[in-house]
C-alpha positions as CSV (number, residue, x, y, z in Angstrom):
1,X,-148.3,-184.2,100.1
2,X,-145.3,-185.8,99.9
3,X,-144.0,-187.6,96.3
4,X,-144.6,-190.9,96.2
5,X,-142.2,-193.4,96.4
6,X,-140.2,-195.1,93.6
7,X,-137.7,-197.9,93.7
8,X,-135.0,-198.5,90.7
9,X,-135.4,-201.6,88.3
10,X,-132.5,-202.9,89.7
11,X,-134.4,-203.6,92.9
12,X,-136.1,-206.2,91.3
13,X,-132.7,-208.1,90.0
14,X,-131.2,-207.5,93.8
15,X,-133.9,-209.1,95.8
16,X,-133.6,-212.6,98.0
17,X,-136.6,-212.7,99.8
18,X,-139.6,-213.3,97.4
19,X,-138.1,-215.8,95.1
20,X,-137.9,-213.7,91.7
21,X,-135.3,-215.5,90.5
22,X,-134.8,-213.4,88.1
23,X,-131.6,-212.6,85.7
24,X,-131.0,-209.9,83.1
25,X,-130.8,-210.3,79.3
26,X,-130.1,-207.1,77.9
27,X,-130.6,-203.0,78.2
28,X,-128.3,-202.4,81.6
29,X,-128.7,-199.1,81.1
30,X,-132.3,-199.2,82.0
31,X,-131.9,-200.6,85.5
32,X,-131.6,-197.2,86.4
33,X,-135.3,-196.6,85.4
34,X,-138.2,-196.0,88.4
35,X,-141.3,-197.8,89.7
36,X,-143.9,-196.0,91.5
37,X,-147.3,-198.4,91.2
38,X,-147.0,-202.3,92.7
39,X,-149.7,-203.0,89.6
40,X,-148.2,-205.3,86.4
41,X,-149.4,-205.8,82.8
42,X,-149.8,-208.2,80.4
43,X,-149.5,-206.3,77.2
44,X,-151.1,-208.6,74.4
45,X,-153.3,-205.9,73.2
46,X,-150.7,-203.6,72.9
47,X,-148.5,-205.6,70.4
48,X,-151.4,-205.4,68.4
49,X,-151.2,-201.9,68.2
50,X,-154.3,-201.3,70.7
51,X,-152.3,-199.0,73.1
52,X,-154.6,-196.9,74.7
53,X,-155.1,-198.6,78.4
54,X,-151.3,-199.4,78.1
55,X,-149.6,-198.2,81.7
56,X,-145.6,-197.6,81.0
57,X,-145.1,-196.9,84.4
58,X,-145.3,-201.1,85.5
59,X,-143.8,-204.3,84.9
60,X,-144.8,-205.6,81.6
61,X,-145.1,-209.1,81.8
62,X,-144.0,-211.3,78.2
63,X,-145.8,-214.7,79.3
64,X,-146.6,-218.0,76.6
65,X,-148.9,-215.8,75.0
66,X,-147.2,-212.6,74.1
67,X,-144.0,-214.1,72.8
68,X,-146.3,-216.6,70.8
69,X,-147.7,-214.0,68.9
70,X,-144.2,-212.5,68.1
71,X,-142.9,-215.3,66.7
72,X,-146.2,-215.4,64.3
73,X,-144.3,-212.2,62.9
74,X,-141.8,-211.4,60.2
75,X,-138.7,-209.9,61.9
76,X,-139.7,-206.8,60.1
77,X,-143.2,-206.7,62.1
78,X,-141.5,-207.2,65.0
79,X,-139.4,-204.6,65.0
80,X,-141.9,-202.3,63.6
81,X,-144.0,-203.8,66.9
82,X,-141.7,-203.7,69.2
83,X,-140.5,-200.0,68.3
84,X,-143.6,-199.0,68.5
85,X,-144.6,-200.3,72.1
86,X,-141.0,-199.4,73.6
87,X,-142.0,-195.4,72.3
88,X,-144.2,-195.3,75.3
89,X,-141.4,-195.1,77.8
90,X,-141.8,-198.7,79.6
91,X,-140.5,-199.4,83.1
92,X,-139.2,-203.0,82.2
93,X,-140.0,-206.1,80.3
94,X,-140.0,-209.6,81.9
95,X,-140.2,-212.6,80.4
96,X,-141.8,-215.8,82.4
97,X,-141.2,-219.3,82.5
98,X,-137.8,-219.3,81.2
99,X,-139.3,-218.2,77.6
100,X,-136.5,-217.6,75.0
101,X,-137.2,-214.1,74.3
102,X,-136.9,-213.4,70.2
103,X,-134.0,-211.8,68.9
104,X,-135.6,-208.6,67.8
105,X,-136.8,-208.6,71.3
106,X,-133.2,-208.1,72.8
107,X,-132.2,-206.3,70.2
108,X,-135.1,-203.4,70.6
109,X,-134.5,-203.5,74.3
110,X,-131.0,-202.8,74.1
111,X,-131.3,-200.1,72.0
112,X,-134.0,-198.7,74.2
113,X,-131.8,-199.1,77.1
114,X,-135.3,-200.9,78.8
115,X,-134.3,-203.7,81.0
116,X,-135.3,-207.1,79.7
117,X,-135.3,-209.5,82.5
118,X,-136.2,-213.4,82.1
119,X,-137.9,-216.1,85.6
120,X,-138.6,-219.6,85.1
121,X,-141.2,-218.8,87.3
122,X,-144.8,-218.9,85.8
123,X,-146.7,-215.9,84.6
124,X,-149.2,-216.1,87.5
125,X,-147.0,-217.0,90.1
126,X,-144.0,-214.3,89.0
127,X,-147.1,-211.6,89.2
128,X,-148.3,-212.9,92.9
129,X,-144.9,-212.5,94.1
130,X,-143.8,-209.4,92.3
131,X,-146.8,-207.6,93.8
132,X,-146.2,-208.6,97.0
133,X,-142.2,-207.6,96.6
134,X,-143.5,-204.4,95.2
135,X,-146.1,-203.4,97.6
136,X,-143.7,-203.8,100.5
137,X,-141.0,-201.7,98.8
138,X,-143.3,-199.0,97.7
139,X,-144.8,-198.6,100.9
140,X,-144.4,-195.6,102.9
141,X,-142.5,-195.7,106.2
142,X,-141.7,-194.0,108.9
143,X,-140.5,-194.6,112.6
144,X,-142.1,-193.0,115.6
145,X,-140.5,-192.5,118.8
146,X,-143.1,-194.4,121.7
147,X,-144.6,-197.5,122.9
148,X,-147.2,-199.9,120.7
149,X,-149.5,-202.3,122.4
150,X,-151.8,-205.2,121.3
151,X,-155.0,-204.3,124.1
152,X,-158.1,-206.7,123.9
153,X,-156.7,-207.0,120.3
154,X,-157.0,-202.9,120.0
155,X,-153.4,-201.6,118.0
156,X,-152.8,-198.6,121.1
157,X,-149.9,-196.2,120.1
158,X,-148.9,-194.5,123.4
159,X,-146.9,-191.4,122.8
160,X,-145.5,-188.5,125.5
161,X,-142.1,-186.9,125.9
162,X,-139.4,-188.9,127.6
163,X,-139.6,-189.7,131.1
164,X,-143.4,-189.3,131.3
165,X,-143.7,-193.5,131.7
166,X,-144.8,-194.9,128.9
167,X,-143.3,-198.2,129.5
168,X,-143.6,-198.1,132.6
169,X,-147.6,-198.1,131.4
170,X,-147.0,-200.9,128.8
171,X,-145.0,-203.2,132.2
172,X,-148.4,-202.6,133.7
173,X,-150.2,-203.7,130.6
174,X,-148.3,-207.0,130.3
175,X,-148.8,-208.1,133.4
176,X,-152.1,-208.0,133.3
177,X,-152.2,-210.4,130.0
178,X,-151.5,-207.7,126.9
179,X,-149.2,-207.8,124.6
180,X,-146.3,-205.8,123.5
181,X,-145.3,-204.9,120.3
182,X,-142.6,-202.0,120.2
183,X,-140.7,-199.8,123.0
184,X,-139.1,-196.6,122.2
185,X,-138.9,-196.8,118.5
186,X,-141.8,-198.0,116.7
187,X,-141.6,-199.1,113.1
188,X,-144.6,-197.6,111.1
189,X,-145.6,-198.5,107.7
190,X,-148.6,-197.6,105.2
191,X,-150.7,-200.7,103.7
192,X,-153.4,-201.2,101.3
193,X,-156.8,-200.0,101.7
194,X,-155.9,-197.3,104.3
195,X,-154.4,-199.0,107.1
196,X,-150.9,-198.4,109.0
197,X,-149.1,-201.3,111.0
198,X,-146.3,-200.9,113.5
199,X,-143.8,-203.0,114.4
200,X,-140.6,-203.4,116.5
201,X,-137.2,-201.9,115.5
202,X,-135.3,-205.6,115.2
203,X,-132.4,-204.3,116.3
204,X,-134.4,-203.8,120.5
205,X,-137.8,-206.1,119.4
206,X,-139.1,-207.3,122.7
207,X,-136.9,-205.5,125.2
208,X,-138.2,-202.5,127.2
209,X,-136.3,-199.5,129.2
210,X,-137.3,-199.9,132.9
211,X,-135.5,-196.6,134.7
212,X,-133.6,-198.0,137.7
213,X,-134.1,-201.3,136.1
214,X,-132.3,-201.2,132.6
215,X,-132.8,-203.1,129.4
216,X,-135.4,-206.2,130.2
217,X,-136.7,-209.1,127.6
218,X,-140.5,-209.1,128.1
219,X,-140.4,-212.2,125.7
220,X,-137.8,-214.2,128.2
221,X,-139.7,-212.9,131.2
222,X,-142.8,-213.1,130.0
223,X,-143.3,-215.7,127.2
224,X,-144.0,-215.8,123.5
225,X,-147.2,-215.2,124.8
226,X,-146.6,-211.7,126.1
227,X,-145.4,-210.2,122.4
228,X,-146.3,-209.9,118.9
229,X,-144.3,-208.6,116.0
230,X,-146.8,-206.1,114.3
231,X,-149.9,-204.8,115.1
232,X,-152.6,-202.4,113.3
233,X,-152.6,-198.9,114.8
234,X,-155.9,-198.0,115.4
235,X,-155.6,-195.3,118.4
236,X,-153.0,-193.6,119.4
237,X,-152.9,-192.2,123.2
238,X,-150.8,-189.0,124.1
239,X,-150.2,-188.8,127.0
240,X,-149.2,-184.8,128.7
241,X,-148.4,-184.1,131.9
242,X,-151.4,-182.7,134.0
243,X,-151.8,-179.3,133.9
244,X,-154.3,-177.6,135.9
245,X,-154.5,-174.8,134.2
246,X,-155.5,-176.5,130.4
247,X,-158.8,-177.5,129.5
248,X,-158.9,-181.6,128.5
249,X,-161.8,-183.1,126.6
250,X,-164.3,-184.1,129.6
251,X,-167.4,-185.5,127.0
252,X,-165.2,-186.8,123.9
253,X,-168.1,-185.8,121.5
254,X,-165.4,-184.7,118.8
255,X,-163.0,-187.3,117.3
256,X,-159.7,-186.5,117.0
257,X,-156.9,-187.8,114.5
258,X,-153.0,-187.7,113.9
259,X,-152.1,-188.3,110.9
260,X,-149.5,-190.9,110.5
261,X,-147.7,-191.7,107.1
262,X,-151.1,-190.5,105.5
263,X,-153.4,-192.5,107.5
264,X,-155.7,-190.6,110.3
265,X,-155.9,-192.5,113.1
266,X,-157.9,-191.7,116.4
267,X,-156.4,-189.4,119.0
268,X,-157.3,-189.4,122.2
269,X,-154.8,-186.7,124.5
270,X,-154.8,-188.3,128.2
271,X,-153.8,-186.2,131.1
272,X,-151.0,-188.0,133.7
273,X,-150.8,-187.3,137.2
274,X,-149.9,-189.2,140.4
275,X,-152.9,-191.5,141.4
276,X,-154.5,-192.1,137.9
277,X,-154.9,-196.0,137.2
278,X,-153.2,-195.4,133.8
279,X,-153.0,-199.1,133.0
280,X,-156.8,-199.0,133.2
281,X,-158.1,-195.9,131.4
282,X,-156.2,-197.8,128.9
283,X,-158.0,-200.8,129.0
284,X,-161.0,-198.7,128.8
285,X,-160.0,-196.7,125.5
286,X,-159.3,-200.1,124.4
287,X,-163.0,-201.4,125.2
288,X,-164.4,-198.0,123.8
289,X,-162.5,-198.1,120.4
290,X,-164.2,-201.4,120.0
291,X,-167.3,-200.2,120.7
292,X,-166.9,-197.3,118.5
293,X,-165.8,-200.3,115.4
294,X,-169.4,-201.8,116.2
295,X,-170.9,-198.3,115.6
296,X,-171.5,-197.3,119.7
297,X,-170.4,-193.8,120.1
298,X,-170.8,-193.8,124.0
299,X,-169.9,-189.9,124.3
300,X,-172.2,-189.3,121.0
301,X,-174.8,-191.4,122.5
302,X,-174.9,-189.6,125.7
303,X,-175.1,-185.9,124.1
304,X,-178.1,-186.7,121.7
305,X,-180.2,-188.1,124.9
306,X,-179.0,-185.2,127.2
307,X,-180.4,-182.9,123.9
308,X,-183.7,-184.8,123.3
309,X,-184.5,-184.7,127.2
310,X,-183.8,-180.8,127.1
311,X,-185.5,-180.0,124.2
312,X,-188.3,-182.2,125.7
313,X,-188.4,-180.2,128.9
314,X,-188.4,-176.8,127.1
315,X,-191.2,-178.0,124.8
316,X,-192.9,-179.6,128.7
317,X,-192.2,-176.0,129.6
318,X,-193.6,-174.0,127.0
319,X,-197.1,-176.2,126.8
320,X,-197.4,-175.4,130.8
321,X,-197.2,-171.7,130.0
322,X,-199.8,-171.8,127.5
323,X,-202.1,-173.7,129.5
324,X,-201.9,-171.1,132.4
């Protein structure tokens, strides 16, 4: 399994696109420190000296109420506070809604070399967004060389070595009213609660490779209609050359799964030769997945009553013989 990944406090300081607006106040030196969870924490009970469900490893968040209660103390509590807290090895402190933070505050985070940080944002509202800013930077990426598809709302990965026609497939799929999501390089990124999303590269997002053709916009050609900028994977299609002398999967009682940034996804493995409606069988995994969401395993289905009428005609079988 691979280590999970960690962004640098200084991140959090460097960021323009979910409003922060935060600025430092003291202990530079611990911008170098690491964040590996997208969870925060208020830690009131903590000052108290109640440190046991204290997490180090997040943002600690100094709202109205934390700071409150410091300035209830002598500076001598404080610091005897404070020094105690900062022993468990915090991430960063952040004060909200443009708080004056004490002096013994700045003073015990600079000689911690922890990163004290102040937003005039509210302590609710700095949370939402540093959550969101977190879970997006934490999460696990990747980029996958093939062609994503939006089919009857199904997220369809098609994969196959170069040449085999995979866009070629997703031209086919468009004009018949899909939508395209990524050619050649698709964007892939874990989310919350075991799901993975792809998107286009921004740098080709909306143009496909047509051999003979070139470079086309299916958005200019198309319309707006005819794309969409991320999807949910949830089945990916590889598609091999037809080989006559390999053995494909003719009932699909077994699922099969590649695993992509941790997430297993449905596999099917499609065979291409000249004559196969590939746009269609498409179409059809597409319908089948969604049959399979609303608990129909067709292939399942099919082997349990092809069992049940064997077993029935053995048992038919067996009664005859003792009759006789």
């Amino acid at each position: 399994m691979s280590p999970p990944r960690t962004i640098r406090i200084s991140a959090l300081l460097e960021d323009r696109d979910f409003d922060l607006q935060l600025t430092l106040v003291a202990g530079d030196k611990g911008l170098g420190r690491t964040l590996a969870s997208p969870r925060i924490q208020k830690p009131g009970l903590a000052l108290t000296g109640f440190t046991e469900h204290l997490h180090p490893h997040r943002v600690q968040v100094f709202g109205n109420t934390e700071i409150s209660y410091l300035r209830t103390l002598t500076e001598e509590v404080q610091r005897e506070v404070l020094t105690r807290l900062f022993s468990q090895d915090l991430a960063c402190v952040v004060v909200t809604k443009d708080l004056e933070p004490p002096r013994v505050l700045v003073e015990s985070c600079e000689r911690s070399k922890l990163a004290l940080m102040r937003t005039p944002l509210l302590s609710s509202t700095f949370i939402q967004q540093v959550q969101a800013f977190l879970e997006q930077a934490l999460t696990e990426r990747s980029s996958l060389h093939g062609v994503l598809m939006d089919v009857f709302g199904v997220g369809i990965l098609l994969l196959g070595k170069s040449g085999i026609g995979k866009s070629e497939i997703a031209l086919d799929l468009v004009m018949r009213g899909h939508r395209l999501v990524a050619d050649d390089i698709v964007d892939v990124a874990r989310r919350k609660a075991g799901a993975v999303y792809g998107a286009g590269n921004p740098v080709i997002q909306h143009h496909m490779e047509i051999r003979g053709l070139g470079i086309i916009n299916i958005k200019d050609l198309f319309g707006v209609s005819a794309v969409r900028e991320q999807k949910k994977i949830e089945l990916v299609i590889e598609l091999h050359e037809w080989d006559p002398e390999q053995e494909y999967d003719r009932l699909g009682v077994e699922d099969r799964f590649l695993d992509i940034v941790g997430v297993n996804v449905p596999l099917s493995v499609v065979p291409v030769r000249p004559g196969r409606n590939m746009a269609t069988i498409i179409e059809v995994a597409a319908r089948n997945q969604l049959l399979k969401h609303q608990g129909h395993h067709s292939a399942r289905e099919f082997a349990e009553r092809l069992n049940r009428s064997i077993a029935e005609g053995a048992m038919r079988r067996t009664l005859g013989e003792e009759v006789e």
